[in-house]
N, C-alpha and C positions, 0 to 999 in steps of 0.2 A: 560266546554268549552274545545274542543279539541285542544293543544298547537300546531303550527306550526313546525314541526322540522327545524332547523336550518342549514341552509350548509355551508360546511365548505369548506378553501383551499385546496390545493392538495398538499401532499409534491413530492417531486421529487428528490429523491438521483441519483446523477452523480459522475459518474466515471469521471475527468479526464484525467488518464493516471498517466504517470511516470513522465512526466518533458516536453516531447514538446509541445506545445500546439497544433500543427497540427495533432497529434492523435487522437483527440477526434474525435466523429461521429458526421455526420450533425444534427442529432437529439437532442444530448448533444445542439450543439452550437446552434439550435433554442429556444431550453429552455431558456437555460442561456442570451439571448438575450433579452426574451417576458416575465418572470417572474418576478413580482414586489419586491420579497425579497429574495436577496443573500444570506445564511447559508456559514459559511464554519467555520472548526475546528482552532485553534491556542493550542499548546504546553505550552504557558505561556504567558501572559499580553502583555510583553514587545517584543515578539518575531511577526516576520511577519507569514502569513499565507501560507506554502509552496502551497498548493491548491490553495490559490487566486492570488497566482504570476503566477502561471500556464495561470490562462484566465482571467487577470484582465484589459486586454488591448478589452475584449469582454462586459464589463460591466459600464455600464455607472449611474456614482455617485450621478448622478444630476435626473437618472427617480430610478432608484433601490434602494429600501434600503438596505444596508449591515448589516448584523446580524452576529458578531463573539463572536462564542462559545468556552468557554474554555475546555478543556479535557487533566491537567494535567497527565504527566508521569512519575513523580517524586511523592512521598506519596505513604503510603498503599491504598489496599483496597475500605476503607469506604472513603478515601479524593476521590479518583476515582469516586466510587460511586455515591459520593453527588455533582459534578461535572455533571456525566451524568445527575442524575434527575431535576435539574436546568438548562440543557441544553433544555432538554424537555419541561419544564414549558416555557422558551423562546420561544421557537418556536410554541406552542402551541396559544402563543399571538396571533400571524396572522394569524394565522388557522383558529381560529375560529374566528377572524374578516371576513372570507372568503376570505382571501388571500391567494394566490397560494405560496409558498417557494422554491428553488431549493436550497437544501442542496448538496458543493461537495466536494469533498473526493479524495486524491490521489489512483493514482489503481484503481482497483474496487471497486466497492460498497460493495460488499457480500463476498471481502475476505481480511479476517483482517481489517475491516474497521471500522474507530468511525462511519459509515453511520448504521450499523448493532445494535448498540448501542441507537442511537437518533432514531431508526424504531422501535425496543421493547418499549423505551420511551415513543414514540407519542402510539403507540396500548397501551398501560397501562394509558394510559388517560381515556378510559372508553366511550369515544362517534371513531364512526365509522370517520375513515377521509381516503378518497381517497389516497392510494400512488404509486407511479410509480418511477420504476429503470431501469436507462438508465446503461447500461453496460458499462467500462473503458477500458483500456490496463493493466491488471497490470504489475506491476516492472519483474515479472518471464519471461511476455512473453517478453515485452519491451529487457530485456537484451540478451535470447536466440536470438530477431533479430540482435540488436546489433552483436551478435557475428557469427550470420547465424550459429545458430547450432543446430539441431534437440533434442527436447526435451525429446522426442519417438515416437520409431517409429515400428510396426511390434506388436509383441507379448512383447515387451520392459514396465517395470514396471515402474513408475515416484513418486516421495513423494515430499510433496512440506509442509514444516513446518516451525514453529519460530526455532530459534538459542535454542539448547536443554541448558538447567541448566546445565547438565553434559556432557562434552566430549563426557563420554564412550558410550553415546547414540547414536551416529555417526554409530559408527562399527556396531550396529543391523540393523539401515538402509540401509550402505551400502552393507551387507549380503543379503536382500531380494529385490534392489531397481537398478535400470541400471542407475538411474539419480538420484539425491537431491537436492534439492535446499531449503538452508536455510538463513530466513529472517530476518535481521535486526542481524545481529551479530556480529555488533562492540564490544559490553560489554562483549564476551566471546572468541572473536577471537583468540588469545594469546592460552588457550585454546587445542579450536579445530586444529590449527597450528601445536601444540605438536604431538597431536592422529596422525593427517595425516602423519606428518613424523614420527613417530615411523610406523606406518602402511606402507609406502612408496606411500604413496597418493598426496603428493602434485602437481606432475606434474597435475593428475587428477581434480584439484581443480583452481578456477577463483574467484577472487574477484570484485566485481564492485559496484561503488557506482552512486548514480545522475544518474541515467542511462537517457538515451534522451536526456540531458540538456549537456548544453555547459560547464557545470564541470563534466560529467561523466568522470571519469578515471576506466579504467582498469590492474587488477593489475595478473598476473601470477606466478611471483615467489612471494609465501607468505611469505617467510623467511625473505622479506626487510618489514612487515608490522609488525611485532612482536614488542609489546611495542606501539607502533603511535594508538593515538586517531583518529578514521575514524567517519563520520558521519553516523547519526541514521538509513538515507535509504542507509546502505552497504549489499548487497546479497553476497553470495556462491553457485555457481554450482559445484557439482560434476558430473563428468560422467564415466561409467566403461562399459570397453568391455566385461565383463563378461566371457572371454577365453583366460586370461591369455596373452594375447596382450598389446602392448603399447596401450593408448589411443590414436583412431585415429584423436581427436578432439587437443591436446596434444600441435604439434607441433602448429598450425596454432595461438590456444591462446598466445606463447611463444614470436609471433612474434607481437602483439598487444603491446600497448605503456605500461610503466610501471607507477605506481603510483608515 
């Protein structure tokens, strides 16, 4: 006797954004609206959900279930690891009850995202399950508006990576690259602060943290940051006129509020 295949829910990774909740698309906000189980990542146990504070005023506790997944950042490796595949097995529960999930994620979905994690997860399950990715703001662009400042433009190169291990990784990029922007770089900042001023880079360079949210600060002179513990979502923009010019972007960041 031929078995019925069974259907499953649909996952749905969303981008919320950086921090205001008015950035999201109306497509995001009708998901997150109409889907019966809320996903969303947490740092550790006793910590809130910076994603769920985002659009928690859009979810209601009493029709949705709230499903929060751990994905420490502390531990090697394999503590990471066995964290994601246990995320999966979770979410897997309502799937294939044929429940629909909306897993969401600061930023984007697809960059730098624990959404990219739980999407290999669920396809490593071994049965087909429908998924769909609503696009975010990430933090790069979120802060380029912030600052109204052209990322590239023309024939202009742009890199956009984590906060490198070493310093000296800096100067290669900014040798081939008119823009950088680098992610999350409290743990190294100190650091990269050094290079720049040894380099004569700092007027070049902008820190920003929280970006969209009513604690974003902006910071331009880096030299009052050295030493100060900054939060986990801190970027760096660098930008270079490439001809030996002041940076035209230079002054206007100077005038921006300090940290």
């Amino acid at each position: 006797m031929k078995r019925m295949k069974t259907s499953t829910g649909t996952l749905y990774g969303i981008g919320v954004g950086p921090g205001d909740p008015e950035w999201i698309t109306f497509k995001a906000h009708r998901i997150l609206t109409s889907t019966p189980v809320i996903a969303y990542p947490k740092s550790r146990p006793d910590r809130e959900s910076y994603a769920l504070n985002i659009v928690k005023e859009w979810i209601d506790p009493d029709q949705q279930e709230q499903l929060p997944l751990l994905f420490p950042m502390d531990g090697g490796e394999s503590v990471r690891r066995a964290a994601r595949e246990e995320a999966a097995r979770r979410l897997w529960q309502p799937l294939r009850e044929g429940r629909d999930v909306a897993f969401i994620t600061e930023g984007d979905p697809l960059m730098y995202s624990t959404f990219i994690h739980v999407m290999t997860g669920i396809k490593a399950q071994g049965e087909e399950v429908p998924i769909r990715v609503i696009p975010g703001v990430s933090s790069v662009h979120g802060a380029a508006a912030c600052l109204q400042l052209p990322l590239a433009e023309g024939e202009e190169k742009i890199a956009i990576l984590p906060a490198p291990a070493r310093a000296e990784e800096l100067e290669e990029w900014m040798r081939t690259h008119d823009t950088v922007v680098l992610l999350k770089v409290a743990k190294v900042l100190d650091s990269l602060i050094d290079v720049l001023s040894q380099k004569g880079w700092l007027e070049k360079a902008c820190v920003m943290t929280r970006v969209s949210t009513r604690e974003e600060v902006v910071c331009h002179d880096l030299s009052e940051l050295k030493g100060r513990t900054l939060p986990y979502f801190t970027l760096m923009i660098l930008k270079k006129d490439g001809q030996g010019r002041e940076n035209p972007w230079a002054s206007r960041w100077r005038e921006e509020r300090s940290i």
